[in-house]
Steps between C-alpha positions, in 0.01 A plus 500: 500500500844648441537849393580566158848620480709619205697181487249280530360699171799410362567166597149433303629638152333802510614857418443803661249589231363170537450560817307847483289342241366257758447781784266659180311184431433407819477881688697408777796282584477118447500214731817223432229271332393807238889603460588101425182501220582829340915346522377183283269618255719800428850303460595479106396127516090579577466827371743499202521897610807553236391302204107502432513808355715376189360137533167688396692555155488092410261350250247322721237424277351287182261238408644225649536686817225405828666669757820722487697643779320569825417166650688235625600351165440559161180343311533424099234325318653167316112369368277239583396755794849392653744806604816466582643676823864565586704758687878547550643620880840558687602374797857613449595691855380174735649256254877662575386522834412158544480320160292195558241650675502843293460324187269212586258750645507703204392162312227472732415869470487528148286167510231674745536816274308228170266311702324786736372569097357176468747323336674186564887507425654294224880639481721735674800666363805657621781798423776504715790739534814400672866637537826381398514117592817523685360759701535365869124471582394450175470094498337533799195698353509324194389191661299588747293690267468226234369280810289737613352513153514117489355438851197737458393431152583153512315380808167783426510251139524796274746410209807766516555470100771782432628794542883727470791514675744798474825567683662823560738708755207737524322207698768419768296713750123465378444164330135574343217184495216562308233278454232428260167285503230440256119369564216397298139575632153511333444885367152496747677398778814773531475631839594868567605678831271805565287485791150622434180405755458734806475199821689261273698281719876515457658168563850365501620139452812308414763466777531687792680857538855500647757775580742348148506782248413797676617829341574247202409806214671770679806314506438417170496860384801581633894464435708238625786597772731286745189387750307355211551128700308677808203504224469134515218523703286720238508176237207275558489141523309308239320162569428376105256245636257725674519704167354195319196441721438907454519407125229254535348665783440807265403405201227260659333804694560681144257223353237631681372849559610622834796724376430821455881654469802292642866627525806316605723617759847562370737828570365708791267160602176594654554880440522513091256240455203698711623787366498417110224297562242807652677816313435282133102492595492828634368380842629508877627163681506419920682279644539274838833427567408236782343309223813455269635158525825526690818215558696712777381671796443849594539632132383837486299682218806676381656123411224353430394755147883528440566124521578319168430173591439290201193272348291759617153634278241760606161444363143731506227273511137522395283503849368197641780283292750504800414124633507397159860606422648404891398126424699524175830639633458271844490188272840591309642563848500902528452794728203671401314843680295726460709846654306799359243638206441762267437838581365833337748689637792500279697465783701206652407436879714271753322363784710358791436365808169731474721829392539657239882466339458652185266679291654638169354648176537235201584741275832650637579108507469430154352708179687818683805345602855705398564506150831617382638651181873432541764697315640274242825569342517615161614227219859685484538517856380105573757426194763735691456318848430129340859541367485236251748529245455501085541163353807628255689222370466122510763298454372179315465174661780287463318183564164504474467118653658561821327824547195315413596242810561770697158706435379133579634459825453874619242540815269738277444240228586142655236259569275544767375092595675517805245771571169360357575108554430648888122606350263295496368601129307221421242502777142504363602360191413780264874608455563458101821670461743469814751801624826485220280634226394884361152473684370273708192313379190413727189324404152659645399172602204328343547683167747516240591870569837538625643832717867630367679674802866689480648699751823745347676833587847558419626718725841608366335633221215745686831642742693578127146653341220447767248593182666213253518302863138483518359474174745191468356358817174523353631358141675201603225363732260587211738323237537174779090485467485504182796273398297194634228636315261660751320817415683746806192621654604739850762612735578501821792636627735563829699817492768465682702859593755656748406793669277741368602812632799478297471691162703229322292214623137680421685580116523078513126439596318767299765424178388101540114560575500728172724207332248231615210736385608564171566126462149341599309763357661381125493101592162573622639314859273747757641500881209356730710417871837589638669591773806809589758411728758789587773556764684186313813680591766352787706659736563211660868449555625241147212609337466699228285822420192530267374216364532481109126632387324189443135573342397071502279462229197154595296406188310299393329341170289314318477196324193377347656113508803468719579191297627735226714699703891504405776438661879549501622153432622421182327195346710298263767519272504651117266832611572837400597741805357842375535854668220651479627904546749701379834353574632634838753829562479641778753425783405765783466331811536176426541190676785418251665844590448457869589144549778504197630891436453540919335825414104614574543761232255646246137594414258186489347346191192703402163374479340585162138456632353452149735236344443356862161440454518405144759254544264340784247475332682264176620332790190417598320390186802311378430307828116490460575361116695251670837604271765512776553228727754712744437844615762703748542914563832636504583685791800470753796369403349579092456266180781220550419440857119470464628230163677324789180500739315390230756200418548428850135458600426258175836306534616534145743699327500814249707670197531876468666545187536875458899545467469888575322553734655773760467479894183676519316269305563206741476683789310838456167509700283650196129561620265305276679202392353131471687178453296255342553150330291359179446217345660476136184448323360776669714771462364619128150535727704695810698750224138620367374525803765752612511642176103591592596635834800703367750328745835423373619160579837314484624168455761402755590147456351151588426289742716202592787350680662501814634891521449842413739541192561874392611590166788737534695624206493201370599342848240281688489608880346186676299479846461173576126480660700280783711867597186705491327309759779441729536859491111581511406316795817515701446869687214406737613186608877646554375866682269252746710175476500331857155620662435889539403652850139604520 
């Protein structure tokens, strides 16, 4: 083998530190094989080296919980002995490098991250971060993502049934995808990844390995620079139809009881999954690399443990069950072998053409990998460098229809169909409430429970105040649960950063995490899966610098009858619109002041956790006492545009009759605020109701009509429904008009 040089030490991620931490572990100097393994499960993306020691500070815990952060996906106990389990994931750096493939293999890896627990899939999710639309290359990732995202989820049958989209120039050079996917299994038959049974064999099925992917987390945990298109070769290639017969494949074996631990192979391949897998039971693993199922020739052991070739799953077995499980996987039409067992020895052992190619020490691998406490700027000196300006004076709208048409037709709020008419979300026929809503709604099948699922972050606000930034995150997703009346029940997350060894950019991730903290610990929302992806930062020549610090926010919810779930649309003419919340003030960072004023100016709206929860909580019994027949959040964009969602999505009309109302109540993006329609005979019952809760409510106007019609000092400003639409839907269709290059 080659001598280990200093730049080859480099060109494998690792510092010079790094490196003399190996020479300790291992007492002497290691092979290419050992440097490659130590490269991978030490980049940012495996070991998370520069964020667990502040991810320790979330809340991971409470009674609903199963099984919080540590496994491949987060467990949460939804009764009848069902659990629900659901994880969030980037694949942000392969899906600029190659869009289709990067994001349809995060799909797929995100998919294998719910099912090695035992559960079968019933809806993925999506947030996705993209620059300015007229950026040159911009249309191109835009579609080829969305297909990717189409083309996996759709042909594996697993319903896509929502998601975010968010555009800013902090994208242009590092578009991030992150995707989300929730299960339901049995609570006996969760399946866990720690190897335990000295001789148990060690098998490996799904398709075979391939050189796609390799050094796929290192260049993940790294910037972005001019050569980034020489880094096509690190994004694997995703085949959604083998990923459905290791669905089936799977969870068959998982009827029996053969599995003993089972891991999927996703960043770092064969290396992170034998490594998590034996360091979690304490044990030692061996390996034959002749025996691992291979589609080129002459791969080498190096390729074969750094390849990320996809639909992959490693699997202990009980002894004795090996025949048993081959005859399953040969039937749905996969590789299956049996290429090593557990050992006693704590260590993990190559074997290779009869040598000996590596033989490391788990525990430098994993427990004891680098962990490192970054400075972080102070508050004053983040403020200082973030350079966003006080909000000082507003001058008043002076037309608050057209800038209503305008917040309408802006990329941030405009409507997304073009995106999710691509998605097959109606696969599997559980999907009760379609993407366009607060929360998607999906029936656990054979039962009248229904799962709530949101995905939210607003960036712009955690750059202005990364601590309001992240508590909001966690509020709005929170407030989406619960406004179609689902009990929120966990979090998982993607936190999604620049570089760490910045000051300014650590002052970002430990202001959100302690924002996000503070926030589930009062909504009671505990953190049970996520995912950190840093290095989002280009130097790639067009593209910008840091990413925007974008903490994504997946939950999910409850409903004990998803017939009774809300939904945006208003019903008929003659209701009452209500706001439920204080009216709304607060223009800082603002769509309207972005998209209107042309400024990005201002603290964010604060999150008063409290009212928050209070106001949630109405929200949810007034649904539950079936007194509202509408139910929308305010968030981007603020109370006139989420009237006009509301309007739009039910067809029909609505009054607001207040004649003095300033700028800030239209368009302010107040945390906490509900808009909510009632039936006439039924608002004496909804005012005592709040009156018991202590929430102040507001009538607006009625329903009715063919426009939006604005009182205005005794002037009527008038939207006709017609305008609205034209405007909503027209930005998609006109940024990809005339077929996109994939």
């Amino acid at each position: 083998m080659s001598a280990i040089t200093p730049e080859i030490v480099a060109q494998h991620g690792l510092s010079q530190d790094e490196y003399d931490r190996v020479l300790n572990a291992l007492g002497r100097e290691p092979n290419l094989v050992e440097l490659g393994i130590f490269s991978v499960m030490w980049s940012e993306h495996c070991s998370y080296k520069s964020s667990r020691i502040h991810l320790k500070k979330l809340p991971t815990t409470g009674p609903q919980v199963i099984c919080g952060p540590g496994e491949n996906a987060g467990v949460v106990d939804i009764g009848d002995n069902q659990a629900a389990i659901f994880k969030m994931e980037s694949h942000n750096h392969p899906s600029y490098i190659e869009p289709y493939q990067g994001a349809a293999t995060g799909v797929g890896g995100i998919l294998r991250d719910v099912f090695t627990m035992g559960a079968r899939p019933i809806a993925n999710m999506n947030a996705l971060r993209f620059g300015r639309p007229d950026h040159p290359r911009m249309k191109h990732l835009i579609a080829g993502v969305v297909h990717g995202i189409g083309g996996y989820g759709n042909c594996v049958g697993v319903p896509t049934v929502g998601g975010e989209v968010n555009f800013h120039k902090a994208y242009d050079g590092n578009i991030l995808v992150n995707a989300m996917t929730v299960g339901i299994a049995d609570q006996d038959k969760i399946f866990y990844s720690a190897a335990s049974g000295i001789g148990n064999p060690i098998v490996y099925v799904g398709s075979k390995t391939g050189r796609d992917g390799i050094h796929g987390a290192t260049m993940a945990s790294a910037d972005f620079d001019e050569k980034s298109e020489e880094k096509r070769p690190t994004v694997q290639v995703g085949d959604p139809f083998t990923e459905k017969l290791l669905i089936e494949a799977c969870l068959e074996l998982m009827a029996s009881d053969a599995i003993v631990a089972i891991q999927d192979m996703g960043a770092a391949g064969l290396t992170s999954s034998s490594v998590e897998m034996a360091s979690k039971g304490g044990v030692g693993i061996e390996l034959d690399m002749n025996a691992v199922p291979q589609r080129e020739t002459g791969m080498t052991p190096y390729e074969m443990m750094l390849s990320e070739s996809q639909e992959r799953m490693l699997m202990v077995l009980k002894p004795g069950r090996e025949e048993f499980a081959e005859a399953i996987f040969r039937k749905w039409e996969l590789d299956f072998a049996v290429i090593g067992h557990v050992t006693e020895t704590g260590r993990m052992v190559l074997k290779f053409d009869g040598e000996t190619v590596c033989d490391i020490p788990l525990g430098p691998l994993a427990d004891d990998a680098p962990l490192y406490d970054r400075p972080a700027a102070s508050k004053a000196d983040y403020q200082a460098w973030a350079k966003v300006k006080p909000l000082g004076t507003i001058t008043e709208s002076s037309d608050i229809g057209a800038d209503l048409l305008t917040l309408m037709a802006s990329p941030d709020i405009a409507s997304r169909r073009w995106i999710w008419e691509q998605y097959d979300h109606m696969v599997g026929a559980d999907t009760v409430q379609r993407p366009g809503g607060d929360a998607a709604v999906v029936r656990v099948h054979g039962t009248a429970k229904g799962l709530a699922i949101s995905t939210d972050c607003t960036p712009r606000y955690c750059y202005a105040d990364p601590y309001e930034g992240g508590k909001q995150a966690v509020a709005e997703c929170w407030r989406n649960l619960t406004a179609v009346g689902s009990v929120p029940l966990a979090v998982t997350n993607c936190l999604n950063f620049a570089n760490p060894q910045r000051p300014e950019i650590m002052a970002q991730l430990t202001g959100c995490l302690d924002g996000m903290g503070d926030a589930c610990r009062a909504l009671d929302f505990p953190i049970v899966s996520g995912n950190v992806s840093l290095y989002n930062e280009s130097k790639a020549t067009g593209g910008g610098s840091a990413i925007l610090p974008t903490p994504a926010i997946g939950g999910i919810g409850l409903l004990a009858d998803w017939s009774a779930s809300a939904t945006i649309a208003f019903k008929a003419p003659g209701e009452m619109v209500m706001r439920v919340g204080r009216a709304a003030t607060h223009l800082g960072q603002s769509l309207w002041l972005r998209e209107v004023a042309g400024r990005e100016d201002g603290t964010p709206p604060p999150v008063d956790l409290a009212r928050e929860r209070a106001t949630g909580e109405f929200i949810r019994a007034a649904i539950a006492e079936g007194l509202v027949t509408a139910v929308h959040d305010v968030s981007d964009g603020g109370t006139l545009v989420a009237l006009a969602e509301m309007a739009l999505a039910g067809g029909i009309g609505c009054d607001w009759t207040d004649t003095h109302a300033p700028t800030a109540e239209f368009f302010g993006e107040d945390q906490g605020l509900y808009l909510v329609t009632v039936e006439a005979g039924d608002l004496d019952s909804f005012a005592r109701l709040a009156r018991a809760h202590r929430i102040e409510t507001q009538w607006l106007g009625e329903t009715g009509g063919d426009a939006i019609r604005i009182g205005l000092d005794g002037d009527v400003a008038r939207v006709p429904l017609a305008d609205l639409r034209v405007a909503h839907e027209g930005f998609f269709p006109a940024l990809m008009g005339g077929g996109a290059a994939i």
